[in-house]
Backbone as JSON Lines, residues from 0, in Angstrom:
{"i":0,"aa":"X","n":[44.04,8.24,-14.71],"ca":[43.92,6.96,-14.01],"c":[43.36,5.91,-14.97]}
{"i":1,"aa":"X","n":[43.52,4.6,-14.81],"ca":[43.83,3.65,-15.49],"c":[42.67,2.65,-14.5]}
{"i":2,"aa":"X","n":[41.53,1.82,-14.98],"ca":[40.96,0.79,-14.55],"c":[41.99,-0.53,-14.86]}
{"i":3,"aa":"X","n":[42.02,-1.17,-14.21],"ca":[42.32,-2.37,-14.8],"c":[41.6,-3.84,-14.57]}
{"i":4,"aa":"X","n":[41.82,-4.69,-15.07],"ca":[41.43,-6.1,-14.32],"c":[42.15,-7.24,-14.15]}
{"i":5,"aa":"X","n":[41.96,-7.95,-12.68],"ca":[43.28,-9.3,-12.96],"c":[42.11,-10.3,-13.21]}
{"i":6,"aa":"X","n":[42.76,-11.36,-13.18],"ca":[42.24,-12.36,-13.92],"c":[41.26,-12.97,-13.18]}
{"i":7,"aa":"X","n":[41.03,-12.74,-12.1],"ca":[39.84,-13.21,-11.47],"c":[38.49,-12.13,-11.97]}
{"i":8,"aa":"X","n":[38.81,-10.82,-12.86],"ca":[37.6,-9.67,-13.08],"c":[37.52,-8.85,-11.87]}
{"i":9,"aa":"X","n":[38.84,-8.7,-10.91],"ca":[38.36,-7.79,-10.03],"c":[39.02,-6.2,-10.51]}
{"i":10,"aa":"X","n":[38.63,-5.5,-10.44],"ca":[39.01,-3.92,-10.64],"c":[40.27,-3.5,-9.92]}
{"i":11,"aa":"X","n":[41.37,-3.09,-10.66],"ca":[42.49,-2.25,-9.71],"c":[43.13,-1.27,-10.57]}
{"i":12,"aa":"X","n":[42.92,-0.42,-9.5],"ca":[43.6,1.08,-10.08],"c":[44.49,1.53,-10.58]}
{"i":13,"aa":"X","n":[44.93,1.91,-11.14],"ca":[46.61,2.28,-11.42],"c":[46.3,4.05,-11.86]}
{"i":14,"aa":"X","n":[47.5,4.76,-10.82],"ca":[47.03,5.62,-11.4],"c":[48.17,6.54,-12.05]}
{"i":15,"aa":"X","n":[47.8,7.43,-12.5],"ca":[49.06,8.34,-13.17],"c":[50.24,8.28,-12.7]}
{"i":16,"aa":"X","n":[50.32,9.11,-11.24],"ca":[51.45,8.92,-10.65],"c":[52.13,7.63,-10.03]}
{"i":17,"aa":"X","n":[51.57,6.17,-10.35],"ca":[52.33,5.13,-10.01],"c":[52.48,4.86,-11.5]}
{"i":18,"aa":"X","n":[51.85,5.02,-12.47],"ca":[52.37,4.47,-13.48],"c":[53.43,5.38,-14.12]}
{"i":19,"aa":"X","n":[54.07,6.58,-13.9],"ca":[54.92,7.48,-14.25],"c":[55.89,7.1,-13.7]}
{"i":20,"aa":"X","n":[55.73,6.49,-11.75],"ca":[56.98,5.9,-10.86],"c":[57.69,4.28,-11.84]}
{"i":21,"aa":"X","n":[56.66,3.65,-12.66],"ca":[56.77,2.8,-12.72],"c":[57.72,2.69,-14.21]}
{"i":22,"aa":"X","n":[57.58,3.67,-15.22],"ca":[57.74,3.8,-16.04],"c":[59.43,4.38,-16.2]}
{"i":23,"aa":"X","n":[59.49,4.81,-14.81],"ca":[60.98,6.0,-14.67],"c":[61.47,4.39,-14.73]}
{"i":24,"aa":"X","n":[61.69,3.34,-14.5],"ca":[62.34,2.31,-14.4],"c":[62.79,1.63,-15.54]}
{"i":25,"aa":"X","n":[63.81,1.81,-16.69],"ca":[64.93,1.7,-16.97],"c":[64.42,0.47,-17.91]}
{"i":26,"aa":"X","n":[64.04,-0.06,-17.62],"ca":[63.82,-1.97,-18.02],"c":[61.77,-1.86,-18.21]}
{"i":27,"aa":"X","n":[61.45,-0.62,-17.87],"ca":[59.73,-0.76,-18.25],"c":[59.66,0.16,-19.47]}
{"i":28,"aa":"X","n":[60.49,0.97,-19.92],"ca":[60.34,1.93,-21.57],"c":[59.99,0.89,-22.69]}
{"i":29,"aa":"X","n":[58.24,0.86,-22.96],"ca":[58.09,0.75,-24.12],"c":[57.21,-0.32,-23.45]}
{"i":30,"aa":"X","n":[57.03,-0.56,-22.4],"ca":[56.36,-2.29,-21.65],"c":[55.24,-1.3,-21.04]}
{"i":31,"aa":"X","n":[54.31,-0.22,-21.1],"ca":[53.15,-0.33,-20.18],"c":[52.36,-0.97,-20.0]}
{"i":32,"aa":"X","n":[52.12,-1.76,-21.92],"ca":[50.8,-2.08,-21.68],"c":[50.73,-3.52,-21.05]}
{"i":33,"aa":"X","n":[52.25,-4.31,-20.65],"ca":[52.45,-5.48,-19.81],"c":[51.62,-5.25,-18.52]}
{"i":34,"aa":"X","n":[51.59,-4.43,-18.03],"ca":[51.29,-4.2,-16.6],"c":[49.85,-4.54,-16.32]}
{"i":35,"aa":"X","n":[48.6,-4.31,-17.18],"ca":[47.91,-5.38,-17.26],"c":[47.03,-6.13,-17.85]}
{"i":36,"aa":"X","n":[48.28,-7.04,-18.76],"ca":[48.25,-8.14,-19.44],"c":[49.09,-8.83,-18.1]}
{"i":37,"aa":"X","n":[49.86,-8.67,-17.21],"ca":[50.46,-9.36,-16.33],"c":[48.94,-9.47,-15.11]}
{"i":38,"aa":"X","n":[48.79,-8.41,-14.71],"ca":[47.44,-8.81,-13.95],"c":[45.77,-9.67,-14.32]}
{"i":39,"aa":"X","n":[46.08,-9.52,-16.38],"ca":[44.97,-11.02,-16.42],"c":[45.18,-11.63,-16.71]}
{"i":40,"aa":"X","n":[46.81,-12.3,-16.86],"ca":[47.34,-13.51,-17.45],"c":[48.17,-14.13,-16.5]}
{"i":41,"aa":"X","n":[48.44,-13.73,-15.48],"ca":[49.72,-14.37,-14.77],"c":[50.11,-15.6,-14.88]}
{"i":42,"aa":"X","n":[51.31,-15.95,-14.46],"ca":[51.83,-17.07,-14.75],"c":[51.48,-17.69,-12.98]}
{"i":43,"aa":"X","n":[51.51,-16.6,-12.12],"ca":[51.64,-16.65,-10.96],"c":[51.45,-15.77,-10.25]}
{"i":44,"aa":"X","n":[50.4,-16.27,-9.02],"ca":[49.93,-14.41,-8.11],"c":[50.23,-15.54,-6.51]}
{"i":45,"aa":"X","n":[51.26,-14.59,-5.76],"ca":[51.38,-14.69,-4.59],"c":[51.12,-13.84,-3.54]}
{"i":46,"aa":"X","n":[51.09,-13.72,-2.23],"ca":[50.62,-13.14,-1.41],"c":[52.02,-12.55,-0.41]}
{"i":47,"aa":"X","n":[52.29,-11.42,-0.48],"ca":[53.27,-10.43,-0.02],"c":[53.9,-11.42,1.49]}
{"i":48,"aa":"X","n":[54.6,-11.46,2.01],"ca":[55.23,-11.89,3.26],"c":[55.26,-10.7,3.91]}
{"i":49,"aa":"X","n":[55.36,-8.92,3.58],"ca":[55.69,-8.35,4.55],"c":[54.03,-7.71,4.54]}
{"i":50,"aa":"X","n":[53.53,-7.83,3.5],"ca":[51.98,-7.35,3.62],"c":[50.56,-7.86,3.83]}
{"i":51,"aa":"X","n":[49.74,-8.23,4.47],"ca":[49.12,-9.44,3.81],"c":[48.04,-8.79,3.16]}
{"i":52,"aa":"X","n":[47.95,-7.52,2.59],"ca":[46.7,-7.06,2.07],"c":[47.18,-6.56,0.73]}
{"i":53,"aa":"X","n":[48.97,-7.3,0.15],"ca":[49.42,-7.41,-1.0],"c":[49.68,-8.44,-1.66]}
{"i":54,"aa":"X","n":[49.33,-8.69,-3.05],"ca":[49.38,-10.05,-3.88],"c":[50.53,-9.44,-5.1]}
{"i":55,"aa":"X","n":[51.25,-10.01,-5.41],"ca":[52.35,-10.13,-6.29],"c":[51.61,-11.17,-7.29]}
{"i":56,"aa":"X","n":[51.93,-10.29,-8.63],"ca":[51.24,-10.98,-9.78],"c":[52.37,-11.01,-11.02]}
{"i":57,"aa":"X","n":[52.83,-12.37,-11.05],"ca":[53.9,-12.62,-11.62],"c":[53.87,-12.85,-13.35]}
{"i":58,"aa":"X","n":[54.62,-12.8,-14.53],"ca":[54.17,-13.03,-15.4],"c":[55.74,-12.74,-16.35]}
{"i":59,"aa":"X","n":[56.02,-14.11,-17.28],"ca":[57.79,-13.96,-17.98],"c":[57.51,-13.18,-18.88]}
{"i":60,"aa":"X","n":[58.54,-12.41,-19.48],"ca":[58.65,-11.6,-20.72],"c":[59.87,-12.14,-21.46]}
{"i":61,"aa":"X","n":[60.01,-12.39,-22.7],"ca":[61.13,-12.81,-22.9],"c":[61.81,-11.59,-23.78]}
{"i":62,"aa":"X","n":[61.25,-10.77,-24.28],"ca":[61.65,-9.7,-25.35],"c":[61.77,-8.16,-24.77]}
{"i":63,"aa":"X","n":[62.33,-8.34,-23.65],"ca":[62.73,-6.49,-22.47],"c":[64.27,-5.81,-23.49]}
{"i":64,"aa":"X","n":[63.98,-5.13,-22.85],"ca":[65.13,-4.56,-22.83],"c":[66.44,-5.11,-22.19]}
{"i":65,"aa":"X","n":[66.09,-5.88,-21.49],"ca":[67.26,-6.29,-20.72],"c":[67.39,-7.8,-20.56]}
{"i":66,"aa":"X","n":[66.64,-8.58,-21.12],"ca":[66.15,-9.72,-22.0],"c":[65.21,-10.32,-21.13]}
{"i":67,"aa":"X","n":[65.52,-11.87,-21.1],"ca":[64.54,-12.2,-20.49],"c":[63.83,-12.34,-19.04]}
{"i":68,"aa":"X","n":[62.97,-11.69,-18.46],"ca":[62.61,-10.93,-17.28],"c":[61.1,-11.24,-16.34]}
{"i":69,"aa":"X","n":[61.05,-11.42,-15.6],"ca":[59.76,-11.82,-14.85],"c":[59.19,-10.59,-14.18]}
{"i":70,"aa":"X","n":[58.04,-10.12,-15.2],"ca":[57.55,-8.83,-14.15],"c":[56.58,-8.82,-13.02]}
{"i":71,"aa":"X","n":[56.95,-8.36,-11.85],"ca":[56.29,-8.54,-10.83],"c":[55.02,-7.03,-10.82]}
{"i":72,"aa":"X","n":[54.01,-7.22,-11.05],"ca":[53.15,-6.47,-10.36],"c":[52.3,-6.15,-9.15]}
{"i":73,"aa":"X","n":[52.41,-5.59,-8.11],"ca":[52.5,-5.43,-6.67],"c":[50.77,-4.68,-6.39]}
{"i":74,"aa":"X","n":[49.96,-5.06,-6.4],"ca":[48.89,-4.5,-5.68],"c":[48.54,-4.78,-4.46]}
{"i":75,"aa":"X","n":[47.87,-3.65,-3.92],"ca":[47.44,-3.89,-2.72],"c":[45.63,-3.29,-2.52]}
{"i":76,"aa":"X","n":[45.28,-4.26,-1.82],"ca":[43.64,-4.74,-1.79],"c":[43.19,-3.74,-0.29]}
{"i":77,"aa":"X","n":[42.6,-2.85,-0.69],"ca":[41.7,-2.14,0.89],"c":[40.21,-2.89,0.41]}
{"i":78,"aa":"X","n":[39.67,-2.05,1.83],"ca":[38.06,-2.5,1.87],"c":[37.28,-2.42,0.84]}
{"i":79,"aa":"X","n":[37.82,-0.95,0.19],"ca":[36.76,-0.36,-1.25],"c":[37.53,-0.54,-2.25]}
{"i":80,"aa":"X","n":[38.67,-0.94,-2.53],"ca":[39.07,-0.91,-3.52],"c":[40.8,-1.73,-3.83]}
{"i":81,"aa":"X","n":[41.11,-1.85,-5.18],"ca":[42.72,-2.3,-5.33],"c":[43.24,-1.37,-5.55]}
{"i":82,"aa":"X","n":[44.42,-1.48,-6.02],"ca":[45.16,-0.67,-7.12],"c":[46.67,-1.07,-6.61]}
{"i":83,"aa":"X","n":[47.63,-0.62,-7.81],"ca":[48.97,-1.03,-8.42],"c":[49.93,0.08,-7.18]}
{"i":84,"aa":"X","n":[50.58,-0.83,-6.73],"ca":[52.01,-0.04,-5.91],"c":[52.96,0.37,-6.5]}
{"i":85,"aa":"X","n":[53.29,-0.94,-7.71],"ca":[54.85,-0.72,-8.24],"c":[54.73,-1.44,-9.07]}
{"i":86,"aa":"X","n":[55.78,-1.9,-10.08],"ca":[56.31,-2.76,-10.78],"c":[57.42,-2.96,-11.17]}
């Protein structure tokens, strides 16, 4: 498991098995350590429409694999704690 921080300094989790789900994805080989540099740099953090206890933390890449690409990182906020859904 993985600490992380977004850019406000709050703590979110990421842990093995989301970052392994996250990694099987085609267009993330060779990008982990984006995931968070996207949570303390964003370009942009919005608040989920189907969740409201999820913030989407937006941030461009121009050099992917699949060129230039906006990665969305998906956490979701409980009482005790964050951590990473997807990306």
């Amino acid at each position: 498991m993985r600490l992380l921080h977004d850019y406000q300094g709050v703590p979110i989790r990421l842990t093995d098995e989301r970052l392994n789900h996250i990694l099987e994805h085609p267009e993330m080989v060779g990008l982990e350590g984006v995931i968070g540099e996207t949570l303390s740099q964003p370009e942009t953090v919005l608040g989920s429409i189907s969740d409201p206890d999820a913030h989407l933390y937006y941030r461009l890449y121009t050099a992917t694999l699949v060129g230039e690409k906006y990665l969305c990182v998906v956490v979701k906020f409980g009482q005790e704690d964050a951590f990473v859904v997807t990306a």
